[in-house]
N, C-alpha and C positions, 0 to 999 in steps of 0.2 A: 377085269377087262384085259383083252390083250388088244396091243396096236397094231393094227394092220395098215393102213395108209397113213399119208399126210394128212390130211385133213383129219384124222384124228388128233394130233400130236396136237395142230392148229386149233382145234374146241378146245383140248385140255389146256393149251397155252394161255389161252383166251380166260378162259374161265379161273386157271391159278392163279394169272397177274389180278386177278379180280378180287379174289378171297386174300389175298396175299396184302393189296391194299388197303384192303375193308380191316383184316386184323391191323396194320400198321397205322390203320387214322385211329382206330378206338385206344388201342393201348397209348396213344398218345390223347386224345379224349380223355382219359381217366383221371379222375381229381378226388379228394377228399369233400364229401357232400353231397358227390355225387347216387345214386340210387344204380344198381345195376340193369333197373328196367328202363333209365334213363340214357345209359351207355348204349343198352342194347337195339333203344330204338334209334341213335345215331347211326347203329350198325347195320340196320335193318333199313332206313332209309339211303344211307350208300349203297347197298347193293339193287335196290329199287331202282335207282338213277344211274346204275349201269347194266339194268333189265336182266340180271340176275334174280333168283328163287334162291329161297334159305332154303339148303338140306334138310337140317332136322326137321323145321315144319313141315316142309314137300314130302321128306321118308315116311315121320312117324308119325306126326303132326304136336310136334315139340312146343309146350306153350311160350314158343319167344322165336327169335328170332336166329341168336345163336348164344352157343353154352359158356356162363359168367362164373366162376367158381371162387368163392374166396376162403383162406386160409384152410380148415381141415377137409374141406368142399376141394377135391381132388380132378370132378371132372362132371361134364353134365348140368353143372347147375343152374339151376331155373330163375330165370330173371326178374325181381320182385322189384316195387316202390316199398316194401319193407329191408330190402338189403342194402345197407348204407355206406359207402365207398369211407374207409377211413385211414387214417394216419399211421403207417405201418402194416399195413393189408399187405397180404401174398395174394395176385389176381390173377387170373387165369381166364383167358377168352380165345376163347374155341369156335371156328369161323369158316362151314362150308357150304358151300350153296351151286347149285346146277344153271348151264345156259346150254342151250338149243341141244342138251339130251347129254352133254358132259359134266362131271361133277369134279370140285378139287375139295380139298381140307387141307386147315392147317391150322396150328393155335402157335399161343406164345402168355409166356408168363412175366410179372415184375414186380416189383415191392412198389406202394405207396409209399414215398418217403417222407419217413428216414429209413428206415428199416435198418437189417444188424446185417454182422460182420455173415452169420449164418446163412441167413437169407440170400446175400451177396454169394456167396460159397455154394449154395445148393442151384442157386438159378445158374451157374459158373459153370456146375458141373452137369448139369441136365443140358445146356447149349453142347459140350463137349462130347457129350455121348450122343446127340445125335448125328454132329458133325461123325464120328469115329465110326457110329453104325455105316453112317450113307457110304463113307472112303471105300468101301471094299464092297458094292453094291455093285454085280453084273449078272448077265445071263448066266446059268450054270453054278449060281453061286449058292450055298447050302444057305435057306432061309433059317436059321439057326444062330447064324453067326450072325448074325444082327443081333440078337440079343447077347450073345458071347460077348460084341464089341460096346453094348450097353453096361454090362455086370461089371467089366473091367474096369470103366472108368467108376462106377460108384464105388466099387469097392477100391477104388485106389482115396474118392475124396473121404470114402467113409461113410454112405449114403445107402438107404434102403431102395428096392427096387417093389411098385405094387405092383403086382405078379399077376392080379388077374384085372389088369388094363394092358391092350395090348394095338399093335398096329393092325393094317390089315389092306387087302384091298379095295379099290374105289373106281370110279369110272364114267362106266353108264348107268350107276347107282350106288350110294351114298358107302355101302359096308355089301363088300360081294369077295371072291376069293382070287389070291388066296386067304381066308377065314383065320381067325387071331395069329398074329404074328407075333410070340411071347418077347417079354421086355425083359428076360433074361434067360442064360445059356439052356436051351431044354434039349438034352441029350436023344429023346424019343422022336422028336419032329427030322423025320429025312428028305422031307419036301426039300425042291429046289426054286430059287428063281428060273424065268422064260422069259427070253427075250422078249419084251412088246410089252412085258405085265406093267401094270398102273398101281401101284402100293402106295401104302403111306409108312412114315416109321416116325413113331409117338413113343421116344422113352418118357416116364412117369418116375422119376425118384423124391425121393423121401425123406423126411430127418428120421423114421424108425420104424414107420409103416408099412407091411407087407401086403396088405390088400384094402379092398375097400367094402364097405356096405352102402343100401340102396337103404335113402332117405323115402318120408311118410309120403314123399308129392310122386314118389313113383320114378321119379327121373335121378335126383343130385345122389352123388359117388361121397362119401362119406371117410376120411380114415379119424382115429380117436383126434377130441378137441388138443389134443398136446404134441399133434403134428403137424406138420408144414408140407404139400411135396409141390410140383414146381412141373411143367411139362412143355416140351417146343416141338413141335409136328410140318412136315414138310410133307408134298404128294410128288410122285418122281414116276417114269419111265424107265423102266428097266432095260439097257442095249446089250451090245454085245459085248462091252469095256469099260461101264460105268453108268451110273445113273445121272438120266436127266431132269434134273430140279424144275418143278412147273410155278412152283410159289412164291420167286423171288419178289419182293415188294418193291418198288420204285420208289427210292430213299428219296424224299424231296423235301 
């Protein structure tokens, strides 16, 4: 999507403080005992009571409400009364949904605690890479160097990058262009940012993992059981001197 008026900026506005809270009440929801299909309808009834539509179901028709992922479960994951919230869990909830024809996205990840020194360290360094991507985010800007400014940071904590998850655009529909935004340096992409564009920027790192596979339910993002990766997602406006953040959440 590119923005052309106010009242565009105003539905995305609208619509990211929405998604932005909806992640910020669940990941504080989250307990050991919990069931992810129990999280999810929390999640799914906040966005209900503020006459929002879940993206994934509205896109694809997702069977949840929004995507629960825990520990090797990287992205996607499908919300069961079989998956059961536990004590040192890596969680991951992934949270977009559409109002009156605008759409935002954003996730955020966190240890059930207690969780380790690692855990702490990799969720540290996924926060930091996308803080580092968005810094140098304007019109004109090679879509490239988002991931340049992704690789940088993991390879400085030490951290894998899964390569085929990626950002992208969003708007007046949930995944539109510009189409995969790589989550590290890819030298062939010479696409630029445009002033107006509506993107998201989802780095996904790892403790070893480089990509992911598609689990038997058709949906969950998979890396081997002996990894961990961690993801924070924001949707932003593209100006002429910086991006503007649609997702902030209202810390209360």
């Amino acid at each position: 999507m590119i923005v052309k008026t106010q009242a565009d900026i105003e539905g995305l506005q609208k619509i990211g403080k929405i998604v932005a809270n909806c992640l910020h009440y669940m990941l504080g929801k989250a307990e050991p005992g919990m069931t992810t299909k129990e999280l999810d309808d929390l999640g799914g009834a906040y966005l209900e009571l503020h006459g929002a539509r879940s993206g994934p179901k509205l896109a694809y028709d997702f069977p949840g409400f929004n995507c629960i992922s825990l520990n090797q479960e990287a992205a996607h994951g499908v919300p069961s009364d079989k998956k059961i919230i536990q004590k040192g869990d890596m969680l991951n909830i992934d949270v977009s949904a559409e109002l009156n024809g605008y759409y935002a996205d954003n996730g955020g990840s966190m240890v059930i605690p207690p969780g380790t020194e690692k855990d702490f360290l990799l969720l540290e360094a996924t926060k930091m890479a996308l803080d580092m991507a968005i810094k140098d985010v304007k019109a004109g800007m090679p879509i490239n160097r988002i991931g340049y400014n992704v690789e940088q940071v993991a390879d400085k904590y030490g951290f894998s990058i899964i390569e085929n998850l990626g950002s992208h655009g969003v708007g007046k529909s949930l995944h539109e262009e510009p189409k995969f935004i790589a989550g590290f340096y890819d030298k062939r992409d010479k696409r630029v940012l445009k002033e107006g564009h509506v993107i998201t920027i989802e780095p996904f790192l790892s403790t070893g993992a480089f990509g992911v596979d598609e689990e038997a339910d058709g949906w969950t993002l998979v890396t081997g059981p002996e990894h961990r990766s961690a993801q924070f997602e924001h949707t932003m406006i593209v100006l002429k001197d910086r991006a503007l953040i649609v997702t902030i959440p209202d810390l209360k």
